[in-house]
C-alpha positions as CSV (number, residue, x, y, z in Angstrom):
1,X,-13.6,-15.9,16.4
2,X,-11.6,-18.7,14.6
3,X,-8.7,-18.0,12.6
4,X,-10.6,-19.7,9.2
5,X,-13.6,-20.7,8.2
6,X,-15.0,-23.6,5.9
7,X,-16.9,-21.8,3.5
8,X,-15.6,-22.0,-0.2
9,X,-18.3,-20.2,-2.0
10,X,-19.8,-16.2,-1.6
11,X,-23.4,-18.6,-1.7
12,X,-22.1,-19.5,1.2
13,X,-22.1,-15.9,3.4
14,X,-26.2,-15.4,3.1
15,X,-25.6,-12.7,-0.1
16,X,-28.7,-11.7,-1.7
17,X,-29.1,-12.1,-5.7
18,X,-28.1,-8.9,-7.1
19,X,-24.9,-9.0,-5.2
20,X,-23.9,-12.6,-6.2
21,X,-24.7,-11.7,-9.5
22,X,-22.3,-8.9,-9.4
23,X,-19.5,-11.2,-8.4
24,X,-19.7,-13.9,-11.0
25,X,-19.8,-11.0,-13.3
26,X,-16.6,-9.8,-11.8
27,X,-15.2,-13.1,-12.1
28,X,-15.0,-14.0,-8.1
29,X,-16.5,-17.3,-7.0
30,X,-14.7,-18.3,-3.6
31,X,-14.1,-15.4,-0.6
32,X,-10.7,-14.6,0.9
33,X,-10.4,-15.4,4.5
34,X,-11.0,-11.8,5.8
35,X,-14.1,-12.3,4.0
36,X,-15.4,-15.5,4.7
37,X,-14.9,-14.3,8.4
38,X,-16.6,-10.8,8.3
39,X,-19.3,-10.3,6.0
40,X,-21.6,-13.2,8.0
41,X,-20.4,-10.9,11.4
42,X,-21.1,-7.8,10.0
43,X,-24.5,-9.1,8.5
44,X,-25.4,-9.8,12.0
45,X,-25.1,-6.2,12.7
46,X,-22.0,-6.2,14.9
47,X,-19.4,-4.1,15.4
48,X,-16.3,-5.9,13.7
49,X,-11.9,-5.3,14.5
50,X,-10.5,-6.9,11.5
51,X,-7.0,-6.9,11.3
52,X,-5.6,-7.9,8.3
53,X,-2.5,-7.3,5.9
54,X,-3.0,-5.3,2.4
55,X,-3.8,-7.2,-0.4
56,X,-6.2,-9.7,1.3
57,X,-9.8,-8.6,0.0
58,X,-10.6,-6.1,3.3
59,X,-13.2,-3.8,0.9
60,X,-15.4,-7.0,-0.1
61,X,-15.2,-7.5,3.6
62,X,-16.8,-4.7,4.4
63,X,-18.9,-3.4,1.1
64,X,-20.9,-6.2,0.2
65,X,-22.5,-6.6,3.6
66,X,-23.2,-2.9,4.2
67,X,-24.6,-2.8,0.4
68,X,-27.0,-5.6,1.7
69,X,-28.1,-3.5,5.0
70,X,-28.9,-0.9,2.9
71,X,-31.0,-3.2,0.7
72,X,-32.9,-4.5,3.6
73,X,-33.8,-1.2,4.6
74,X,-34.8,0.9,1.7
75,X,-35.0,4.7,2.7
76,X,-34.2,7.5,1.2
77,X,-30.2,9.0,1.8
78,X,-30.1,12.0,4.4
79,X,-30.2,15.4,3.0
80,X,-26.1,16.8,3.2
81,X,-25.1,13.0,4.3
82,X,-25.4,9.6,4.0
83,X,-26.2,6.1,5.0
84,X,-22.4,4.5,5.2
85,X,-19.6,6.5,5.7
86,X,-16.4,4.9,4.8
87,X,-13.2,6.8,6.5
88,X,-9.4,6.3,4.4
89,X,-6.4,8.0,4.8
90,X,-5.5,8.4,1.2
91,X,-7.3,9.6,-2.2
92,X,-6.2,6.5,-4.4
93,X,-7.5,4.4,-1.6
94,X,-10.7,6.3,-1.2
95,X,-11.4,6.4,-4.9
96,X,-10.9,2.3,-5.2
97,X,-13.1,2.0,-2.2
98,X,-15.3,3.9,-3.9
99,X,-15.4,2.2,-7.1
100,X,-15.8,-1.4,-5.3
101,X,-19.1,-0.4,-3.9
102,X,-20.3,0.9,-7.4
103,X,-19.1,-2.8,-9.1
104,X,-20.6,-4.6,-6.4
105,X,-23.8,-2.4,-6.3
106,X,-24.2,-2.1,-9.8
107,X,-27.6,-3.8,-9.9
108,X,-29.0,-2.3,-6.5
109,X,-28.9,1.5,-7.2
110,X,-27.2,3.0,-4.7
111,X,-25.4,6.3,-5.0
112,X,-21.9,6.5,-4.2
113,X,-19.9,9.6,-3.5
114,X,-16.4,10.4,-3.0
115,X,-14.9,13.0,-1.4
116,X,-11.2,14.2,-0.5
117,X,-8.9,17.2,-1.3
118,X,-6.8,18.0,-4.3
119,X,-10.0,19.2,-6.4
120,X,-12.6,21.4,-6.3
121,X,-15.2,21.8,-3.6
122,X,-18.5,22.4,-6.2
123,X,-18.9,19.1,-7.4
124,X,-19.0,17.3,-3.8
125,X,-20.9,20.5,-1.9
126,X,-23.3,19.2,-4.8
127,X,-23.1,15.7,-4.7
128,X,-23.8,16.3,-0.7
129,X,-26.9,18.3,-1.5
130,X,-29.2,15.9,-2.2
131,X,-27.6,13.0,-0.3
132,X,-25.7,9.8,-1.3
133,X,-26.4,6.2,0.4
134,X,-22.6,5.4,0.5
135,X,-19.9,8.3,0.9
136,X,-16.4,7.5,1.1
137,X,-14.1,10.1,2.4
138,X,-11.0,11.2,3.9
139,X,-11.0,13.0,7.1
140,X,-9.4,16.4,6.0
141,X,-11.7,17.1,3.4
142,X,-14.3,16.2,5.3
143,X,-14.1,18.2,8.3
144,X,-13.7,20.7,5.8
145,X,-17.4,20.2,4.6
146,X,-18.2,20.1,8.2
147,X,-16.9,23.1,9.3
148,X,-18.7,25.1,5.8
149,X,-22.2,23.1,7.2
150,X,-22.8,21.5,3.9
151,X,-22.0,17.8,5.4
152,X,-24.5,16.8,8.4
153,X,-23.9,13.1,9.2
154,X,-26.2,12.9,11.9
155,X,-28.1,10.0,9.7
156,X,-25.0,8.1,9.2
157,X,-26.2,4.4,10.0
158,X,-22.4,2.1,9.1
159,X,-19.1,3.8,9.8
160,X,-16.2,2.5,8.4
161,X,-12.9,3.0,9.4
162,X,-10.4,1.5,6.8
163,X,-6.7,1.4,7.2
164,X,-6.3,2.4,10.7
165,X,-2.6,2.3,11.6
166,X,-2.0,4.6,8.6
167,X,-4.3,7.1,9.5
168,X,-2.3,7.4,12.4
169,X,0.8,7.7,10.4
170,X,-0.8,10.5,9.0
171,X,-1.9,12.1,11.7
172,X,-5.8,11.5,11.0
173,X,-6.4,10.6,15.1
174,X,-7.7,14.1,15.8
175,X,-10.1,14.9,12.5
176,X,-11.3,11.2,13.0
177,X,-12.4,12.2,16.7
178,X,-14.0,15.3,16.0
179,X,-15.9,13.5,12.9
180,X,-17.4,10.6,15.7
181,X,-18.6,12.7,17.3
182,X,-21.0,14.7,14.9
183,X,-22.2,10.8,14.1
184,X,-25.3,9.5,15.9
185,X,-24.4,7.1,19.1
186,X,-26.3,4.0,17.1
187,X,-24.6,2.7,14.7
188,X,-22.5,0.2,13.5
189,X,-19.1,0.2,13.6
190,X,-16.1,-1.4,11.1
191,X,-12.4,-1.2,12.0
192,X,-9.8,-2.4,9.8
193,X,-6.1,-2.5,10.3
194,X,-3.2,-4.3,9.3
195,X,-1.2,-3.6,12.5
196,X,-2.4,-2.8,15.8
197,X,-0.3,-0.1,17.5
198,X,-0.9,1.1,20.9
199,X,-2.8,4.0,19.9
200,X,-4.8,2.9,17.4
201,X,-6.1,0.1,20.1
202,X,-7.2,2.9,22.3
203,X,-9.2,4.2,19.3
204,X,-10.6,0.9,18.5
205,X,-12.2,0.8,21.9
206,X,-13.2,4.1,21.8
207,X,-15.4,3.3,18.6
208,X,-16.3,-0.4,18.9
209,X,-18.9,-1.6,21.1
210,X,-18.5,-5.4,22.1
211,X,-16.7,-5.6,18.7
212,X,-16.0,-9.6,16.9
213,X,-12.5,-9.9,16.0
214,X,-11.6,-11.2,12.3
215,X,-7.5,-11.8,12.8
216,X,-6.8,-13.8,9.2
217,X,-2.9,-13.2,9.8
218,X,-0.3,-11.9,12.5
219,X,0.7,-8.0,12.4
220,X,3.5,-7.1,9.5
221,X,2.9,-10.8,7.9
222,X,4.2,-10.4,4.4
223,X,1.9,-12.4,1.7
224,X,3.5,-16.0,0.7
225,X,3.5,-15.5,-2.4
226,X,6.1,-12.8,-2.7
227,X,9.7,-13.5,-3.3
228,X,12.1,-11.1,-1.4
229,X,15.5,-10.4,-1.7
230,X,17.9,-7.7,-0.4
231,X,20.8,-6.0,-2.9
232,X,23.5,-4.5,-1.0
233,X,24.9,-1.7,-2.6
234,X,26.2,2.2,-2.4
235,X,24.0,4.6,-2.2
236,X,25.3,6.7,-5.7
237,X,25.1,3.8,-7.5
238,X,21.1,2.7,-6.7
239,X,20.1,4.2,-9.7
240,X,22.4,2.4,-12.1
241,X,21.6,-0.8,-10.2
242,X,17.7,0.0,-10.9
243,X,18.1,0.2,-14.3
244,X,20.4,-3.1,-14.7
245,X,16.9,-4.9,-13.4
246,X,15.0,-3.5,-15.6
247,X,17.0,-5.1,-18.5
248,X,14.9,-8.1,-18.2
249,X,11.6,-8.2,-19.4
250,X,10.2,-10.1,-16.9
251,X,10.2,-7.0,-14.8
252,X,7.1,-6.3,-16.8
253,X,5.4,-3.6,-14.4
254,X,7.2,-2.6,-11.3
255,X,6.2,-0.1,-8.5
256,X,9.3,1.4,-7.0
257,X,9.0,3.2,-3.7
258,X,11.1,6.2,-2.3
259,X,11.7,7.9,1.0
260,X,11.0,11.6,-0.1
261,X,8.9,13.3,-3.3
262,X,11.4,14.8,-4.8
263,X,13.7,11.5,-5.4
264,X,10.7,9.7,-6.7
265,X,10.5,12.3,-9.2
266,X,14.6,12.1,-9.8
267,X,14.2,8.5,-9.7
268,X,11.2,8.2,-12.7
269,X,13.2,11.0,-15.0
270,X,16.3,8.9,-14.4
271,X,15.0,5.6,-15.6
272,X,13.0,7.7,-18.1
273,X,16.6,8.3,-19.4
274,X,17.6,5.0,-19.4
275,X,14.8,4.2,-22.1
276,X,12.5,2.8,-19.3
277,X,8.9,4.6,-19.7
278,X,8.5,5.8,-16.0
279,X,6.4,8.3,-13.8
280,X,5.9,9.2,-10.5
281,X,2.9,10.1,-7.5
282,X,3.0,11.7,-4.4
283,X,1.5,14.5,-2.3
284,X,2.9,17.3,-4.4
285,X,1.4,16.0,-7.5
286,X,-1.8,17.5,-8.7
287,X,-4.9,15.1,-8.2
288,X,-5.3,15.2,-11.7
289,X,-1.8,14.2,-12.4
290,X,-1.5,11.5,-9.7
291,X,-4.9,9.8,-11.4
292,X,-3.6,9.9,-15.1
293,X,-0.1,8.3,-13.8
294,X,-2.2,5.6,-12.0
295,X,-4.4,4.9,-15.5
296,X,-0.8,4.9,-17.5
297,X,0.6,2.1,-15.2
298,X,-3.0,0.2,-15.2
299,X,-3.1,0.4,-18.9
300,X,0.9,-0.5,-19.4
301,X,1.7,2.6,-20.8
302,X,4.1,3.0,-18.1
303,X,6.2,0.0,-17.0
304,X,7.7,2.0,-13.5
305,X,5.9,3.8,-11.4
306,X,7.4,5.6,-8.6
307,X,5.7,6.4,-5.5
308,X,6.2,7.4,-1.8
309,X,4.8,5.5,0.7
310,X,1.8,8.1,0.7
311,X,0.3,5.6,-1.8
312,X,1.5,2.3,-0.6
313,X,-2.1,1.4,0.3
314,X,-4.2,3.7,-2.3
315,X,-2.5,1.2,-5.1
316,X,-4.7,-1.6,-6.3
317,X,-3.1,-3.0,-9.6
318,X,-3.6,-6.7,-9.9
319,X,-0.7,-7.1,-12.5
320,X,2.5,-5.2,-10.7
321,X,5.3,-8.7,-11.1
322,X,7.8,-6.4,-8.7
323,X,8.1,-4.2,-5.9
324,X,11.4,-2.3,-5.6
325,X,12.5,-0.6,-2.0
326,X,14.4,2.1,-4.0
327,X,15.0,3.2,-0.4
328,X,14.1,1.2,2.7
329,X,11.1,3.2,5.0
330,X,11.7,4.2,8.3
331,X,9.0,2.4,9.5
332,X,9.0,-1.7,8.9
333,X,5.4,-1.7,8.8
334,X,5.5,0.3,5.5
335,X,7.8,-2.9,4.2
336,X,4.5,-4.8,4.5
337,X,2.4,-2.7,3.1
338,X,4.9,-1.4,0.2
339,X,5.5,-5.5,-1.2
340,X,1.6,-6.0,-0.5
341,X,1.3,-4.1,-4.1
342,X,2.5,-7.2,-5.6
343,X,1.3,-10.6,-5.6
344,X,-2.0,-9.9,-6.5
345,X,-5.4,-11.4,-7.4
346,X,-3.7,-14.8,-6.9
347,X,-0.5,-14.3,-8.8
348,X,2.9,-14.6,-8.1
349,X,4.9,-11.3,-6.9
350,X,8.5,-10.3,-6.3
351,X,10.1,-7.8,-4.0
352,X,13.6,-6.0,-4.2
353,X,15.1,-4.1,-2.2
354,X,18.5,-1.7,-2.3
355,X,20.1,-1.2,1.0
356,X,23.0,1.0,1.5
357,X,25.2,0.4,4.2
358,X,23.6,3.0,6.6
359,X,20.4,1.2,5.8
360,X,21.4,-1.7,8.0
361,X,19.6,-0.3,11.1
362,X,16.7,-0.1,9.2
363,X,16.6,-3.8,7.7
364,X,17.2,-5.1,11.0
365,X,14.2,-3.4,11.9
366,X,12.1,-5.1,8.9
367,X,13.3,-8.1,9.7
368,X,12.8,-8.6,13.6
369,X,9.2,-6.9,12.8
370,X,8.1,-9.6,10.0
371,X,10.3,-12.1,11.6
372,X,12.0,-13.2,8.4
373,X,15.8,-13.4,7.0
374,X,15.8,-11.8,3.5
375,X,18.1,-13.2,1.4
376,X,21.0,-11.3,0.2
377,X,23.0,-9.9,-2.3
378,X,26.3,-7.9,-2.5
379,X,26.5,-5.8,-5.7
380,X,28.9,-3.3,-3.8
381,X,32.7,-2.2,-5.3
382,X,30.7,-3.7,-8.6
383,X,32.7,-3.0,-11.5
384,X,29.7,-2.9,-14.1
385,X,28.2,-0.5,-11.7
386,X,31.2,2.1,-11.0
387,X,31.7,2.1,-14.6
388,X,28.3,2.8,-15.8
389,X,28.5,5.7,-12.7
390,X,31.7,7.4,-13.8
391,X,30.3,7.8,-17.2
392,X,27.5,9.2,-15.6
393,X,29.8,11.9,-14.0
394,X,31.5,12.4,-16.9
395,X,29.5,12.9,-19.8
396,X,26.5,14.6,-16.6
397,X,28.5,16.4,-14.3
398,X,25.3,18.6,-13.1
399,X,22.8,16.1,-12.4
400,X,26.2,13.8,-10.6
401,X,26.2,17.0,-8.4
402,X,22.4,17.0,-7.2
403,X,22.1,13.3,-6.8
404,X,20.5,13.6,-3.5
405,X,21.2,11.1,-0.3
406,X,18.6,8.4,-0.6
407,X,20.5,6.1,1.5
408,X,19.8,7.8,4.9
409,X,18.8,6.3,7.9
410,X,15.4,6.7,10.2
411,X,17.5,9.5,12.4
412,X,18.0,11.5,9.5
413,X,22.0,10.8,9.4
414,X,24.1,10.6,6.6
415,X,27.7,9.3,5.7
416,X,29.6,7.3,8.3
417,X,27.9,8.2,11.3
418,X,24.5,5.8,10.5
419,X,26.6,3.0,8.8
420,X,25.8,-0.3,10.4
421,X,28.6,-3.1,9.4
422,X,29.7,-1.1,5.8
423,X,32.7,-2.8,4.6
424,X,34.0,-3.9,1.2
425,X,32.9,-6.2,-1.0
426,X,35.3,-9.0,0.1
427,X,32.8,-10.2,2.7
428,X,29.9,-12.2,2.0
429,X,26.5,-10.1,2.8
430,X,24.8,-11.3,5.8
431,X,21.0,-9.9,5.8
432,X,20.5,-8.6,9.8
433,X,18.9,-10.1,12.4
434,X,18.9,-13.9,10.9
435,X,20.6,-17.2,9.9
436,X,24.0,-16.4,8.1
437,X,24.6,-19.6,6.5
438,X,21.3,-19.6,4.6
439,X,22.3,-16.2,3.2
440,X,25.7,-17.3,2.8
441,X,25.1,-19.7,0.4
442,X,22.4,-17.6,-1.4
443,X,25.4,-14.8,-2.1
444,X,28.0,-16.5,-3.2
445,X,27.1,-17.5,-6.3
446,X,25.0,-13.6,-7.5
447,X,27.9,-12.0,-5.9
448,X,30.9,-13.8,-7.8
449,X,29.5,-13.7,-11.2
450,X,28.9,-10.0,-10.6
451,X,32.3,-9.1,-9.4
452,X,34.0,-11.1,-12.3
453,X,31.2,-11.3,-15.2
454,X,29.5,-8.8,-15.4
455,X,27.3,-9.5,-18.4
456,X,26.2,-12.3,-16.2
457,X,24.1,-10.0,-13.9
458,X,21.4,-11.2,-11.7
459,X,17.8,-11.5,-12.0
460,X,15.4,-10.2,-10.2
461,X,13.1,-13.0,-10.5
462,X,15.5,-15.9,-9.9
């Protein structure tokens, strides 16, 4: 299948009314690339492999066509199952992918359920009962209705399988098995990834049967429109550097991602501090309190919301102007799908990122896999910094004692032992992996003011 497609207009695809009606009402006129390559495929009926990077329209992809099988074949939904069943690895994600079919189906009266742990069973035992057209799911929860025999999906006509690669992350493989294979042998199969790892293109022959391939952009290909820079700096002083970026207001809404759920949650109270509004979701949160953070960053309540990479993919804010690698994932993949939170809906985005000497490994890593040089900074030995620290320890000796390791590298290592190149800040910082001399002239000038002015700081949209 080619790489791009001249259509400009949803018209275009073969949509029927009610569904074209629904876009203009949502404002959308011209379809992405993933889109303009897969809904005419999946129309046909085909199996489809789309491999695509976050942010580029993948449920459109998938919803609008199924939406219109359904339509063509009106029947009622399968007592304790469904028509469509859409797979995701996350309960943000599943809950957006969820509320896409309902906007885009809003005229065409098909039910929509959701179901995925963190709340109650009753309500989706119920919603199960009588049988929902579209159910969108994630595997644990699922194979937990399974096992309790009020899901059948033995009249499950469209499975989808949506963000692959981190289903394996998560260690979905096995549930995902054992729910194909309660699913009738015809059917129609959807795959979407953003990487294809070995594994996960053993399970995409498993499920596909002489599948089309809709490839809109190589593996870990980070979005054009996002401007990237790296920040060099210690590890104890992370904190103090993230507020100094939030001291201007062009930072207007900024996700900030963490390695572990209990610095997210240092992190947010931190800033919180520092008069930024803040909150944080992960895993540990309540579903309840992970869905009213999400609303109070939506609605701006919140300018910084700090996540782990559990909801790098289940986060679908059109307006976040920054990304901030609070700490630098062990996997480069995640880079991609972390910074794909920004640039959205045809804006402009920007992505920071504060790496700590034993970090180095790690940005190397990012930057071989998305085969860029980021552009550098050095804000170590900064004196604006170390100040603002050893008040900190001063005048909050206690919470200076708990401030946990965020710097640590993918084997787990701390201090010395996982630095890569560490050194003062009397040598210009040279991103791994790339061309020094564009770097070299992109540091001198942040780094100088910095060391000697420090009211001059630098902006983290420049």
């Amino acid at each position: 299948m080619k790489d791009c497609i001249a259509l400009t207009h949803f018209k275009d695809l073969g949509l029927i009314k009610p569904l074209l009606t629904a876009l203009a009402e949502e404002g959308y006129t011209t379809p992405t690339p993933i889109q303009a390559l897969a809904i005419p495929t999946v129309l046909e009926g085909r199996d489809l492999l789309g491999i695509a990077q976050t942010g580029t329209g993948k449920t459109a992809a998938f919803a609008l066509p199924i939406l219109q099988r359904l339509a063509a074949d009106p029947r009622p939904a399968p007592r304790r199952g469904c028509r469509a069943l859409v797979l995701s690895p996350t309960r943000e994600l599943a809950s957006q992918i969820a509320e896409s079919f309902r906007t885009y189906g809003r005229h065409m009266g098909f039910s929509v359920a959701v179901v995925f742990g963190g709340v109650k069973y009753g309500p989706q035992v119920k919603a199960l009962a009588a049988g929902v057209d579209i159910l969108v799911a994630t595997p644990g929860r699922l194979i937990d209705h399974i096992n309790e025999k009020v899901a059948n999906l033995n009249g499950v006509e469209v499975l989808v399988l949506d963000e692959a690669d981190q289903m394996l992350d998560l260690g979905f493989l096995p549930p995902i098995r054992r729910i194909v294979a309660t699913l009738p042998k015809k059917r129609q199969n959807l795959f979407f990834s953003a990487t294809m790892p070995t594994e996960i293109g053993k399970l995409a022959a498993e499920l596909l049967v002489n599948p089309a391939q809709a490839s809109v952009a190589p593996a870990a290909t980070t979005v054009t429109r996002i401007t990237q820079q790296i920040l060099f700096v210690e590890t104890d002083r992370k904190r103090q550097l993230l507020a100094e970026l939030f001291e201007d207001a062009r930072m207007a809404r900024a996700l900030i991602f963490t390695r572990t759920k209990r610095g997210a949650d240092r992190v947010a109270k931190y800033l919180d501090g520092a008069g930024v509004k803040a909150d944080s979701i992960h895993g540990d949160k309540s579903q309840g309190q992970r869905e009213r953070a999400l609303a109070a960053f939506k609605a701006g309540h919140v300018r910084a919301l700090v996540a782990t990479d559990i909801a790098a993919r289940g986060i679908d804010v059109d307006a976040v102007s920054h990304v901030v690698n609070f700490d630098l994932p062990n996997v480069p993949e995640s880079y991609v799908h972390r910074i794909g939170r920004t640039a959205r809906a045809g804006a402009d985005g920007h992505a920071v990122s504060l790496v700590s000497d034993d970090e180095r490994g790690l940005l190397k890593d990012i930057q071989k896999v998305t085969r860029q040089t980021i552009p550098a900074f050095d804000r170590r030995n900064d004196r604006a910094l170390g100040a603002l620290a050893a008040v900190e320890k001063t005048t909050m000796p206690e919470k200076a004692a708990q401030r946990p390791a965020h710097g640590r590298g993918a084997q787990g290592g701390g201090g010395s032992r996982g630095r890569r190149g560490g050194g003062g800040g009397g040598r210009p910082a040279q991103a791994q992996g790339g061309h020094g001399g564009q770097n070299r002239a992109a540091n001198s000038g942040p780094r100088a003011i910095a060391s000697t002015k420090p009211a001059a700081r630098w902006s983290p949209v420049d």
